[in-house]
C-alpha positions in Angstrom: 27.4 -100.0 89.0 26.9 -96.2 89.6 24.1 -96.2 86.5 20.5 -95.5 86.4 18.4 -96.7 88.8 15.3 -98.6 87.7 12.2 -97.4 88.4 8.8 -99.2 88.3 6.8 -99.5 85.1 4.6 -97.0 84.5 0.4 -98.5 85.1 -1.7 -98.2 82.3 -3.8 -95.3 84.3 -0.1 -93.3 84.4 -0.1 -93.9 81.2 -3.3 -92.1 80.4 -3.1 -89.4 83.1 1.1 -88.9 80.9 -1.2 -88.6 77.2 -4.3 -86.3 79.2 -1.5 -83.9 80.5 0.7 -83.9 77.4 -2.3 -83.0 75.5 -2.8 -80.2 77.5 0.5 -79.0 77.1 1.4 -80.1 73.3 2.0 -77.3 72.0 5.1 -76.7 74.5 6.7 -80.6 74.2 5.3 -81.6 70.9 7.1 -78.1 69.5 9.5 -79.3 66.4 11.8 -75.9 67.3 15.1 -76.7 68.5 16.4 -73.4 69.2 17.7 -72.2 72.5 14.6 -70.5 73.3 12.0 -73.3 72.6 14.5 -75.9 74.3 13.7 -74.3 77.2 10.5 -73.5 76.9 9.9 -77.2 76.4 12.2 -77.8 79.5 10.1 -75.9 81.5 6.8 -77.2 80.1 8.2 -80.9 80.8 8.9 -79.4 85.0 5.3 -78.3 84.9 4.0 -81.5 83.3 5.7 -83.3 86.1 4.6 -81.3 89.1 0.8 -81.6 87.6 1.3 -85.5 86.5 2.7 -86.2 91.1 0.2 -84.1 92.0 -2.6 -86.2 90.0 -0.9 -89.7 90.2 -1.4 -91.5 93.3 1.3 -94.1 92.4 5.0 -93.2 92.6 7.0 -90.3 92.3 8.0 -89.5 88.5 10.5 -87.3 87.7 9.9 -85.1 84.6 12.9 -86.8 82.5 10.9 -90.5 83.1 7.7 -89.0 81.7 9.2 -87.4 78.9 11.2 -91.1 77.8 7.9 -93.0 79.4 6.0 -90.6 76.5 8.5 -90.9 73.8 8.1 -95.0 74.1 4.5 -94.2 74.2 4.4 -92.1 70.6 6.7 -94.6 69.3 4.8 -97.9 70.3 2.3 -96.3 68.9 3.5 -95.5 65.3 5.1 -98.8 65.1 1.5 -100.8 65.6 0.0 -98.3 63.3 2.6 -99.4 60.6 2.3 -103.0 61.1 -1.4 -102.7 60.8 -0.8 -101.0 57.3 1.5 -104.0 56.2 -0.5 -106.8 57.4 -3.5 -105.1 55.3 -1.6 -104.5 52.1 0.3 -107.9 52.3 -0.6 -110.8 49.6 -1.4 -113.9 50.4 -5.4 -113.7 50.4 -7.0 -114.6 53.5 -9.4 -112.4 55.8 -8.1 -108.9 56.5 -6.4 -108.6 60.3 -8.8 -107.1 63.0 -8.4 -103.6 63.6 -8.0 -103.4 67.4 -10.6 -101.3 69.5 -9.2 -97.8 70.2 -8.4 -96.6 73.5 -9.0 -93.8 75.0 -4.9 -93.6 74.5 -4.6 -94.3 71.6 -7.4 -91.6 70.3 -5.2 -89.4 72.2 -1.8 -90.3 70.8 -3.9 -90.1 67.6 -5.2 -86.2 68.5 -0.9 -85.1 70.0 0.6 -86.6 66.7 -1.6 -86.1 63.7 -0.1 -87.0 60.6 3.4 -88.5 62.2 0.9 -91.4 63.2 -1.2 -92.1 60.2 1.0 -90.7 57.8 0.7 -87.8 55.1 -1.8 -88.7 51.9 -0.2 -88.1 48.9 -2.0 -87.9 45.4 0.4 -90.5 43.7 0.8 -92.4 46.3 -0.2 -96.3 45.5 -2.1 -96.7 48.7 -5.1 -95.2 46.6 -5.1 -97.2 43.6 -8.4 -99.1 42.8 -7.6 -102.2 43.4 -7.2 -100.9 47.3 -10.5 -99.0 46.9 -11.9 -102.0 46.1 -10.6 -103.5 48.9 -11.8 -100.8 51.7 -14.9 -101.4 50.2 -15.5 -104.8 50.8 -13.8 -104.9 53.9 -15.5 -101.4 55.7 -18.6 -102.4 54.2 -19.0 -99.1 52.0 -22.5 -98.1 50.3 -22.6 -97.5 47.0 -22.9 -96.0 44.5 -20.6 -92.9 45.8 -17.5 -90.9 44.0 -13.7 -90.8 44.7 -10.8 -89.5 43.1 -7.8 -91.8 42.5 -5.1 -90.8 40.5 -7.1 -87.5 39.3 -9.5 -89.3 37.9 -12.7 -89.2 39.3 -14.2 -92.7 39.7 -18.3 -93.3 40.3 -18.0 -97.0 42.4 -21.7 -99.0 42.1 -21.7 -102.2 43.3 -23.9 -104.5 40.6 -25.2 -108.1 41.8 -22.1 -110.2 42.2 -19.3 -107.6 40.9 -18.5 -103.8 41.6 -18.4 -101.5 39.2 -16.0 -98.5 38.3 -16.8 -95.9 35.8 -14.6 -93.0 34.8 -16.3 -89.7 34.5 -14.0 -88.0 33.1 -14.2 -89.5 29.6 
């Protein structure tokens, strides 16, 4: 078996010292060109990461092609939590909401690399913003009232009353 020879798992504090270093050079990896030029600019940024990442880690010696897969599982770990989340809060069923789990420092930087490939685009039509999951956001977050938002391009005024909460359209 002439394959690839297994490394050890990366530690959680390589993991942090990967995100800290591929923040620093995002613009470089993160770079959605795939053109000759950019290929190997990224290349290049990836041989850099790697000298920087063995130079910082005390741990074992990484090459730059097992950072760049170790960061790829990373970014797609964390997408794939972020979409469960998103089910298990819009799912029916009733019950308590899931717990949103604490952020790491990770995670905030995943968050800060990816941007919108994370949390995803907000669209206008999109049914995530429907009042019913306004309502919702409200309860659960704990939201003050009264205050505005928009939802469908109508523009709402929420005020909670006694036992019930209150929508009114202001546009009629």
């Amino acid at each position: 078996m002439d394959g690839k020879k297994r490394t050890t798992n990366f530690t959680p504090d390589e993991k942090r010292i990967l995100s800290e270093l591929v923040l620093k050079y995002r613009d470089d990896v993160e770079n959605k060109k795939t053109d000759a030029t950019t290929n190997s600019q990224k290349f290049n940024a990836w041989i850099r990461l790697a000298k920087e990442f063995n130079s910082i880690s005390t741990f074992f010696y990484r090459s730059h092609q097992s950072l760049k897969t170790c960061w790829d599982n990373i970014k797609r770990q964390s997408k794939k939590d972020k979409a469960s989340l998103k089910k298990e809060i819009f799912k029916t069923g009733g019950g308590l909401p899931p717990q949103a789990k604490q952020h790491s420092q990770i995670d905030l930087i995943i968050e800060a690399v990816l941007g919108p490939a994370v949390e995803g685009i907000p669209h206008h039509y999109d049914s995530d913003g429907t009042i019913n999951n306004v309502s919702f956001f409200i309860q659960y977050y704990g939201i003050n009232s009264p205050f505005l938002f928009s939802c469908f391009g109508t523009i709402y005024k929420f005020e909670k009353q006694t036992s019930c909460s209150h929508f009114t359209n202001l546009l009629r």
